[in-house]
C-alpha positions, 0 to 999 in steps of 0.5 A: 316564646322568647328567650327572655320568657324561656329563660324566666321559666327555666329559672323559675322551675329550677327554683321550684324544683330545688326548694321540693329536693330541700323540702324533701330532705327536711331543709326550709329553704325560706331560712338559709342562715338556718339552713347554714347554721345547721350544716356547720352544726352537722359538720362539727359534730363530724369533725369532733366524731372523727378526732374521737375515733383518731383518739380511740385508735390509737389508744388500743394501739398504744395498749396493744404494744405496751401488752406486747412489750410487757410480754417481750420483757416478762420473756426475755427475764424468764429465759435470763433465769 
């Protein structure tokens, strides 16, 4: 066998390989723009989930300090009685 004939087996099982992984994972590898467009989908949802997340934490910390202060000031103004 040359290396011109390995080297065409090689790349066709790599291909074959590679489409049964996609098929696997529930992906058509005869359609990549497809395939793109689903992971920039899967990627904004992420980026949107994490910023929601980012919003939500710090809100419970804005309120949670707001609580704190309102308890410091409520002290500080029975303690000046």
């Amino acid at each position: 066998m040359d290396p011109t004939e390995l080297q065409r087996l090689v790349r066709e099982a790599a291909e074959e390989g590679t489409e049964n992984v996609l098929l696997r994972l529930g992906l058509d590898a005869s359609d990549p723009l497809k395939v793109q467009k689903d992971f920039a989908y899967i990627r904004q949802q992420r980026e949107t989930s994490e910023k929601i997340g980012g919003f939500i934490r710090s809100s419970l910390i804005a309120i949670a300090l707001t609580g704190l202060a309102s308890v410091l000031v409520m002290g500080v103004k029975e303690a000046l009685k």
